[in-house]
C-alpha positions as CSV (number, residue, x, y, z in Angstrom):
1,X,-37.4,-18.9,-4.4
2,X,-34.8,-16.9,-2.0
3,X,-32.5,-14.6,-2.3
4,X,-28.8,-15.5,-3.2
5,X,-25.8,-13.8,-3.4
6,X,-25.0,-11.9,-6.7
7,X,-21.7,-12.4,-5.8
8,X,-18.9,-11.6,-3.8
9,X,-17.2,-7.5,-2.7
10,X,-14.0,-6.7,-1.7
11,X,-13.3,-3.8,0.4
12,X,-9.6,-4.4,1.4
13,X,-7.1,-1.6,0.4
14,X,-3.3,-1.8,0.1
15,X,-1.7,1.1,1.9
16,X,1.3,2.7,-0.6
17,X,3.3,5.5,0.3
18,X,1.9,8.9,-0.7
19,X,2.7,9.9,-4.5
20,X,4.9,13.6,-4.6
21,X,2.6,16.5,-3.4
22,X,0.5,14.7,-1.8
23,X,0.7,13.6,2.2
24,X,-1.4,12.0,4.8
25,X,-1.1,12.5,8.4
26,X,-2.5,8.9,9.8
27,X,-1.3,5.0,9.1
28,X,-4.7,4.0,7.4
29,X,-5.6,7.3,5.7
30,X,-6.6,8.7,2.2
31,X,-3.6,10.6,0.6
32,X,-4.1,14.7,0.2
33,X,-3.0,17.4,-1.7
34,X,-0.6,19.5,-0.5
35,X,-2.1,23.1,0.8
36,X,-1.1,25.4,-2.3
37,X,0.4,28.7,-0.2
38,X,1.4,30.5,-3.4
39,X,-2.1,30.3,-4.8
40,X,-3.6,31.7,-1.6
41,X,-1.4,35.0,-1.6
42,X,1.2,33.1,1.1
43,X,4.5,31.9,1.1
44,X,5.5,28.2,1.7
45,X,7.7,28.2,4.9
46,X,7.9,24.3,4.9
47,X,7.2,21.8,1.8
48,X,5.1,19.0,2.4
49,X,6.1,15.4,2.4
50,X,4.5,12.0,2.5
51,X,3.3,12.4,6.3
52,X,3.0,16.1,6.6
53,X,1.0,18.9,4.7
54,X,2.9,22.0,3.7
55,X,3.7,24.9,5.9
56,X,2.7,28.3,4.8
């Protein structure tokens, strides 16, 4: 006997837009959290969006 296939793997993603407070800064990449400024002892100068982090 051989080996055979199992069966068959699908690693194709479907790029959506980035949900509220999250961004990502490339065409193909993973969607991240905003940076948190308050939390950190800063103020947020600029809000994130879908292609760009926040601003603190």
């Amino acid at each position: 006997p051989g080996l055979a296939p199992a069966g068959t793997v699908n690693f194709q993603f479907e790029c959506k837009p980035c949900q509220n407070g999250t961004y990502s800064s490339s065409r193909n990449g993973w969607c991240r959290n905003w940076t948190d400024c308050e939390s950190s002892g800063f103020l947020t100068l600029r809000e994130g969006n879908s292609t760009h982090n926040s601003v603190c």
